[in-house]
C-alpha positions, 0 to 999 in steps of 0.5 A: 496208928501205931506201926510196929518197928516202924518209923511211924507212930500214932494211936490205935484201938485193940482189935479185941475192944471194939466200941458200939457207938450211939448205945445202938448194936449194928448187925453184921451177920450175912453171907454168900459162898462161892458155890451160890454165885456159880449157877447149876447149869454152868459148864464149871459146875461140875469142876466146883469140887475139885477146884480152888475158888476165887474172887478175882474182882467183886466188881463194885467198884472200877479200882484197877480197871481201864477201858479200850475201845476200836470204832467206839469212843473212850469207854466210861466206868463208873458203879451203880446199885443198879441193876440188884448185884449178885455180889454186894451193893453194887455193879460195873457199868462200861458205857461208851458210843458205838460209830458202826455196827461190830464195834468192840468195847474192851475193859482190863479187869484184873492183872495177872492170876497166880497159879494154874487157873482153869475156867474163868467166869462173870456175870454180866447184865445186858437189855433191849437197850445195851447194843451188845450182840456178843461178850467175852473174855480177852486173856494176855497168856504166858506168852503174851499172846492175846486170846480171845473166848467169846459168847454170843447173846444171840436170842438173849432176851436180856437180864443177868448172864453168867459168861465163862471161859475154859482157858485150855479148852477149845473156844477161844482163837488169837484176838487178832494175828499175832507174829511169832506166837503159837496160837495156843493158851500158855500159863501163866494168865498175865491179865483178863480184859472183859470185851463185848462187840455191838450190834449197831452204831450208838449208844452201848453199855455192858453191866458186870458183876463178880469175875470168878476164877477155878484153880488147881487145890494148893497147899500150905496157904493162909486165910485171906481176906479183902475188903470190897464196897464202892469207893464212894457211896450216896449218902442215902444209901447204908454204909455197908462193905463186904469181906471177901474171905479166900480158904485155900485150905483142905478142910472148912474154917470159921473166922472170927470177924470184928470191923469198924467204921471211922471217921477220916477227915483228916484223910490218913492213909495208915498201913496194915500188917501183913497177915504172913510177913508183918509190919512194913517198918520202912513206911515214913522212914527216909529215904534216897537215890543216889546217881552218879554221886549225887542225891537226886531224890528224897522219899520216893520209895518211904512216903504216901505218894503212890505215883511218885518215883526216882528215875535218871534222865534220859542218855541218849548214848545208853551210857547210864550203868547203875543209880542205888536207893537207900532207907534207913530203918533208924535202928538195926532190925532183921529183914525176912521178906520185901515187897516192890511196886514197880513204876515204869517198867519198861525202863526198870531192870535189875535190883541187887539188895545189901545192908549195912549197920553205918551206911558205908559198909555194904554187905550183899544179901546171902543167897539172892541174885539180882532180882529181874524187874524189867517190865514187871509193872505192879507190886511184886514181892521178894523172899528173903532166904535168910533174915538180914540184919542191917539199919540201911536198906540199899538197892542196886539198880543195873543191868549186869554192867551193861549200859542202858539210857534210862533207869526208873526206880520203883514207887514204893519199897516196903520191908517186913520182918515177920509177925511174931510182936505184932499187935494187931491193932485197928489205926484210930483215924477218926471217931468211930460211926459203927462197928460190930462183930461175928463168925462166918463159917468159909469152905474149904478150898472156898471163898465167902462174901460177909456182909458188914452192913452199917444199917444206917446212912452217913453224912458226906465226908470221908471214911475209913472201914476196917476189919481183922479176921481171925482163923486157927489163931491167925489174923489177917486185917484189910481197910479200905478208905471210902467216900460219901458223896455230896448232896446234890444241888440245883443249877442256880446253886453251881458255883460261876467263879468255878469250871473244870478242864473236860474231854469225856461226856461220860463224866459229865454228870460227875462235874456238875454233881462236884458244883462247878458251873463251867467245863472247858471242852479240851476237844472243840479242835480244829483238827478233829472237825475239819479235812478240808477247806470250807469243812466243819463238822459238828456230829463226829469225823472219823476217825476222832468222832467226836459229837460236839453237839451231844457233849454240849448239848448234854452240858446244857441239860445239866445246867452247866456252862461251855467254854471251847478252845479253839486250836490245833491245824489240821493238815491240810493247812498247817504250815508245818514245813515239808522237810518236818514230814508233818512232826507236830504239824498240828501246832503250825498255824494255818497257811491260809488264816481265812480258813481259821476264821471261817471254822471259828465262825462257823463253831460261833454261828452254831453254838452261839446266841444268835441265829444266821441264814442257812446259806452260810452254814456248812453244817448238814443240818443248817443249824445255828444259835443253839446256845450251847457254848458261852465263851472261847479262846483264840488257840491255847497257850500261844507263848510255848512255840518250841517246834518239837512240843509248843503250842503255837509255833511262831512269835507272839507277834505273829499270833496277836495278827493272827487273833484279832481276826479270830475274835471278829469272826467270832463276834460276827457270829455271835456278838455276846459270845466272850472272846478270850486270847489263847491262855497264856502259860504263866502269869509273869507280867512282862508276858501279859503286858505285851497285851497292852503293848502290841500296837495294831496299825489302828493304834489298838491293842490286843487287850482292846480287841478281845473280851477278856483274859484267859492265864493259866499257872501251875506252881509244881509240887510245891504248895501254893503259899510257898511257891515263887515259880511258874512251873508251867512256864518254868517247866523244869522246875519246883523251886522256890525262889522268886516272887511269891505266888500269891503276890503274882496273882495279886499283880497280875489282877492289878493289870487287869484292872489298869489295862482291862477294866471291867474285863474278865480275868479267867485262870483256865488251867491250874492244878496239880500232879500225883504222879511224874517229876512233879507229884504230890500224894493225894493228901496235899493234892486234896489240900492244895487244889483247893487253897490254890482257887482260894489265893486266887479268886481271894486275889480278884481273879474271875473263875478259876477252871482246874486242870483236869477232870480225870488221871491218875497216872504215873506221868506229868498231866496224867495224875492231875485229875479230880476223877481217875483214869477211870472215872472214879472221883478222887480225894481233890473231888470231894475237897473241890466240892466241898468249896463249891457248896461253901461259896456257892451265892457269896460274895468276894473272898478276901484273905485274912491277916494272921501274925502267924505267917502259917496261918491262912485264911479266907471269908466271905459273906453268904447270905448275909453271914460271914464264913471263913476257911482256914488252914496251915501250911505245916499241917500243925496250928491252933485257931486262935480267934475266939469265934464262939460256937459254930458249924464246922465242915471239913475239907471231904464235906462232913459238917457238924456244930461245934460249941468252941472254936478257939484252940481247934487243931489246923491241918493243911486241909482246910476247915470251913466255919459258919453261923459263928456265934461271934460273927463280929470279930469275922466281920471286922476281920474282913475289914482289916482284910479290905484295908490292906488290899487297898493299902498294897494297891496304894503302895504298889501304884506310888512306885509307878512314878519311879524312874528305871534304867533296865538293859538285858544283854544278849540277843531279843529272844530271851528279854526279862521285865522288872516289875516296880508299880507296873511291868517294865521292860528292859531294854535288850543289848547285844553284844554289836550295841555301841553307844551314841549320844543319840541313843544313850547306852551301848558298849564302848566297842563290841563285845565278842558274841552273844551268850546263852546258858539256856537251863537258867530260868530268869531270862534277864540271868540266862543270857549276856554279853561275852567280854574278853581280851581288853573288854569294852565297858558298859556304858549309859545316861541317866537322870541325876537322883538316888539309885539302887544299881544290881548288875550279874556278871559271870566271871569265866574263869575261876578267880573273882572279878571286880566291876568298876561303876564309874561316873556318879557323884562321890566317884568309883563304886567296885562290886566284887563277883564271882562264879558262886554269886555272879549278883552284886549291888550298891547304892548310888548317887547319880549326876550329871555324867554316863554311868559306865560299868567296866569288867575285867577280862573273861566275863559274861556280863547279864544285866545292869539295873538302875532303879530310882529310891523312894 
């Protein structure tokens, strides 16, 4: 798309030119006016002529809306096209499970309503069957004071009902009471919750359909219009999105409407003009925040990431006063008009705007006082009272000099200067699949739905629907981007290499509809199962109420596979100690272990294979070997143990004690259940080789005892080919430094397969965030979600289950869902189920080798065939390999036979390519690819033969591994080790203390031993032979530092550091003499390496 005066380009189509494809005219002749959607008998009825009318939410689809609940559980969205909408194609569903009679489901429908609204209405949709004995509105008014205007369905027998509510008339009380409020309705209306209240416990459902408000005539307003249709549409069902035209004018209007269809694999997110203030010239520009002097951001306000923004850290003191953001337009232009989506409000305060033509001088803007943005979630738009003209945008974000402990930045901030040379252009995303063109006629103080209808169905993929409307000569655009839904499958056609991490059995269906054969349930807690000794519930206990058994149960039916984690005290036993008043308690392990083994046995013996007597069974119903459930793991990431967020809080030690008779309860239960270890967050070697040498009283090891082993890895922002940190262990984190991603999968399964041959290696949480500290924009999320599963099973990992099914917040793990909050599927769904269908009944991926190092690749066979998905890091590249003729399918599922493969664009999404004409140079290609893993396997077991020498000093808390052909552990040295010949390394004399610099990752770097006065020197023994020695040493003070390496043959080796590269190195020649390595005063000496030379 081409965006006037922007710092974005790219193509667009005229929108007085639109094409008709395929030589066939699409028909886009239908209406619905407001006044048909209101029913005669309606009490707003007679208030129709003197109101202004507006759709405030078409209800067909669950953008905006989240549920709450009280004595019911989490209330699911979703659309449907049935029951027959009164709006559209399709109605909002609000399911969730009543635990009483008198339960209340409560759903946000819209946000705040401009104006003075007068009477509020929506139809809703209930039967014999729904459980709902009353619904209503539920209003947050100008005092924030909650207010309640119910309908009873008493009598009801069922159908569609209109509901409606007079804001400022009598039928409505406080929803509950409410200290300093006045009881009454007060303008403005903040937000409308739609709720309903049940009749009995149990399944519940309310179906809606149009929310419309009345308002008082305004004058001096502009056509509007917006597009509505559900985000995502079944692929028999015809494309088919209605325009919703708003007409706050006196008298009626007939708008020109011209739309289109495209194509948008390459999931574009284009920009529309405003139909009053323009362009948003700021969209792709660059773009900073400045704190205390310091660049702490980049691009948060200008790029595509709708859930990522700048914030500073939080001062406990309150002692943070202003941060400023600054875009730079990259030319002079002329501001009239700013519009700012808000992120966490609670900690935004004031913006002061000013510009500047060099970046230096900053002028305030004339007549604007600071703008007031504290708690003002959402988008709000700033008038400009005289045009600015400036390069450089900047925002000042303060309180009037007061201190404050935090300061969070918006997500965006975009910047109009009015529409006079606007083109008004439809964006080129994508071929265009309909298109068409008519005139409405829309009343006056009106709205009208107009329908678009396609008269045909699409392929699964990705699309973006556009239309410009025009009025008395002005144009107002609207787009909406949307989805076709993949095909469903059979069960034997779920992919088992793949699962997903799950809590809600509303967006069961959904999982299995992506193709995954596994769903980790996050919920088979300890805590939510069980208050007393000798307790497991299995049905629901209050207050969680979780029915494990309709969840997994329900999984079966649909043909997926169960793996529970089994974790979380309840406090009864936690260990938690009393003075902690019961703060993460649920993290402690039990003070009596036995009462763990028994729940475990007991989840087992229910849902396992195998059947047991009724007498061991605490469960009401005496039920077991149910086989719902196939696999487990003993608690969850048991190497977090920080007492204030960790998961296991004790030592690693501790904890394998603590699993082995975990896994034996539950194999006495169910001997074919997979018992895996609590997933380790991080896959660094020297933690998971502690599986291998933790040594049990037997001479067993923890990777004898369980049946496989559970990781999980996350690689931050970054995108997977490129990352070199576990973010998951690293947790602050996005850097890139380090061992490659990819050669750590690659390591980790080799210690598999020397340690637990045979064995399962199962990633069960990996993913990404688009919002918090760590987002990427829905595009890469799509994109890395995916190339990630490949590197990993391409790697030898066994089934990769992705975290997590639904978020899409602004906070870290809230925005890693494949569904939003509400249940809507998201971009990664589409991708993610798109690589599903791809390897579905494959056989091992294996990754291809390019000259290209941006160049990435995988294949496999199917069916005998051989497929391939291949991608750029850059999002630029060509296809080189001359592959003939074949299918193509695009990331989002659309797939059509292309008759040249050679020379097609690459973007970072991947394509996939099958039935390739040329299937020998694949084949081949796979080969190589066979080669060169056994080769890097080769070469990495010859280096298992060299002979290290690895101290880590400081204390045994934080002791790295080096990795050379295996993991291999240093030997940790604090400050009080004295060298003996016995023992053959230590300090000539004690150093002064430990020391720690804890923000440093690498433990081998973060901690040392502090030297001073006449420091002592290091000393060791090592085999005569050729060497590479590194060392780290921190001199204290500012000047440089020489370490003296002494005692090899060819005499004295000097290593020079300092503050900025504290790492040095030499080659050596070691003989028959202790290598001593002697530092200066004033240093912190981290580690010293001696590593053998091939």
């Amino acid at each position: 798309m081409r965006l006037r005066n922007s710092c974005v380009n790219g193509l667009a189509l005229p929108i007085t030119r639109l094409m008709l494809v395929l030589g066939v005219q699409f028909c886009l002749i239908g209406q619905l006016s407001a006044q048909s959607l209101i029913p005669q008998q309606a009490q707003m009825h007679p208030d129709l002529a003197d109101s202004q009318m507006h759709l405030v939410n078409a209800m067909d689809s669950t953008r905006g809306m989240f549920g709450g609940s009280w004595k019911m559980s989490k209330v699911g969205l979703s659309t449907d096209i049935k029951p027959q909408a009164k709006l559209g194609g399709a109605v909002v569903k609000m399911t969730a499970r009543a635990w009483s009679s008198g339960a209340k489901g409560d759903v946000h429908v819209a946000g705040g309503l401009p104006g003075e609204p007068t009477h509020l209405g929506v139809w809703v949709y209930v039967d014999q069957t729904s459980n709902v004995g009353s619904v209503g509105f539920q209003i947050y008014d100008g005092e924030g004071e909650a207010l309640m205007y119910k309908t009873e369905l008493e009598g009801f027998v069922g159908g569609w009902k209109f509901i409606e509510a007079q804001l400022n008339g009598k039928n409505y009380r406080p929803a509950w009471k409410q200290k300093d409020k006045n009881g009454k309705f007060d303008y403005p209306v903040k937000s409308v919750n739609i709720f309903w209240f049940t009749k009995d416990e149990g399944h519940t459902e309310l179906i809606t359909d149009a929310l419309i408000s009345l308002d008082k005539p305004q004058t001096g307003g502009m056509l509007s219009v917006e597009a509505t249709m559900p985000a995502n549409i079944e692929p028999d069902v015809n494309a088919t999105s209605q325009l919703i035209v708003t007409n706050p004018t006196a008298s009626d209007g007939k708008v020109n409407v011209q739309w289109t269809i495209q194509r948008n694999g390459d999931y574009q997110q284009p920009v529309l003009p405003d139909s009053k203030h323009g362009s948003n010239i700021a969209q792709g520009c660059e773009s900073w925040t400045l704190f205390d002097g310091k660049r702490i951001k980049e691009n948060t306000l200008t790029d595509t990431a709708m859930n990522s923004h700048a914030s500073t850290d939080y001062d406990k003191a309150g002692k943070i006063t202003e941060a400023f953001q600054i875009i730079d337009l990259g030319r002079t232009q002329n501001i009239s008009h700013i519009r700012i989506t808000n992120s966490d409000a609670k900690w935004t305060w004031h913006m002061s705007f000013s510009g500047s033509m060099d970046g230096k001088t900053w002028t305030d803007f004339a007549g604007m006082s600071p703008v007031d943005m504290y708690r003002k979630w959402g988008t709000h738009d700033v008038a400009v009272p005289t045009p600015q003209k400036l390069r450089y945008f900047r925002i000042r974000h303060h309180k009037n000099g007061e201190g404050v402990q935090k300061i969070a930045m918006p997500n965006t901030v975009a910047l109009f200067n009015g529409t006079e040379d606007e083109s008004w252009q439809f964006p080129n995303v994508g071929n265009e699949v309909a298109s068409g063109q008519f005139s409405e006629s829309v009343a006056a103080h009106s709205f009208a739905a107009l329908s678009c209808d396609a008269k045909k169905t699409l392929k699964p993929g990705s699309y973006q629907f556009f239309a410009g409307l025009t009025l008395d000569g002005k144009t107002s655009m609207t787009q909406q981007q949307f989805f076709v839904m993949p095909h469903r499958i059979a069960d034997d056609q779920l992919e088992d290499r793949l699962g997903i991490n799950t809590a809600n059995i509303a967006y069961l269906e959904l999982n299995r509809r992506m193709g995954v054969k596994w769903v980790r349930f996050e919920n088979l807690k300890w805590r939510l199962m069980s208050k007393a000794p000798k307790q497991v519930v299995f049905d629901g206990l209050d207050p969680w109420n979780v029915n494990h058994d309709e969840y997994f149960s329900t999984s079966k039916s649909l043909g997926l596979n169960g793996l529970g984690y089994l974790f979380m005290s309840p406090r009864y036993t936690s260990s938690c100690p009393p003075e902690l008043n019961f703060k993460h308690d649920a993290a402690y392990p039990p003070k009596a272990p036995e009462d763990y083994y028994f729940y475990v046995n007991q989840v087992v013996s229910r849902y396992g294979k195998q059947t047991h007597s009724p007498s061991g069974l605490v469960s009401e119903d005496k039920k077991s070997g149910l086989d719902l459930v196939q696999a487990y793991e003993i608690w969850n990431e048991p190497n977090l143990n920080a007492p204030d967020w960790g998961h296991w809080i004790g030592t690693l030690p501790e904890y394998y004690e603590f699993m082995r008779p975990a896994v034996e309860a539950g194999h006495q239960a169910d001997p074919k259940a997979l018992m895996f270890n609590g997933g380790f967050a991080g896959i660094e070697l020297g933690l998971i080789n502690t599986m291998a040498t933790y040594t049990y009283d037997d001479g067993k090891h923890p990777c004898d005892i369980v049946d496989g082993l559970s990781v999980h890895t996350y690689t931050g922002a970054i995108a997977p080919e490129l990352s070199r940190v576990d973010t998951n262990l690293h947790r602050g984190s996005n850097a890139v430094s380090g061992t490659p991603h990819l050669e750590n999968l690659m390591r980790l399964v080799d210690w598999r397969d020397t340690h637990m041959k045979g064995k399962p290696l199962w990633m069960t949480e990996t993913g990404y965030d688009t919002g918090g500290t760590r987002a990427v924009p829905m595009r890469k999320h799509a994109a890395y979600t995916v190339r990630n599963i490949m590197m990993m099973l391409g790697a030898g990992i066994n089934n990769v289950m992705i975290y997590r099914e639904a978020g899409d917040g602004n906070s870290l793990y809230a925005a890693s869902g494949m569904l939003t909050s509400q249940g809507q599927p998201r971009a990664a769904y589409f991708t993610l189920a798109t690589l599903a269908r791809q390897i579905s009944g494959s056989g091992p991926i294996h990754k291809l080798q390019f000259d290209n190092p941006d160049i990435w690749a995988y294949a496999w066979i199917k069916d005998g065939k051989p497929a391939m998905a291949i991608w750029s890091v850059t999002n630029e590249g060509t296809l080189d390999w001359e592959l003939g003729s074949a299918k193509m399918t695009d990331a989002f599922g659309y797939d059509e036979s292309v008759s040249k493969t050679r020379g097609m664009k690459l973007t970072e999404l991947p394509m996939y390519l099958s039935d390739v004409e040329h299937a020998d140079v694949l084949l081949k290609a796979i080969d190589k690819s066979k080669q060169w893993y056994a080769d890097w396997t080769k070469a990495r077991h010859s280096k298992s033969v060299l002979k290290t020498y690895l101290f880590d000093m400081g204390d045994d808390t934080y002791v790295e591994s080096f990795d050379l052909g295996a993991p291999r552990p240093y030997t940790p040295v604090g400050f009080d080790a004295v060298y003996s010949e016995q023992k053959g390394y230590g300090f000539t004399s004690p150093g002064v203390k430990n020391g720690d610099v804890h923000w440093i990752a690498n433990k081998a770097s973060r901690d040392g031993v502090m030297l001073e006065k006449d420091p002592p020197a290091f000393k060791f023994k090592a085999q005569p032979g050729k060497y590479r020695l590194d060392l780290r040493c921190v001199p204290r003070g500012g000047a440089d530092a020489d370490v003296v390496i002494s005692g090899l043959d060819g005499g004295e080796v000097t290593l020079k550091v300092n503050r900025k590269t504290p790492e040095a190195s030499a080659d050596v020649v070691v003989g028959n003499q202790p290598i001593t390595v002697q530092t200066r005063n004033w240093v912190m000496l981290n580690y010293v390496r001696l590593v053998e030379v091939e």
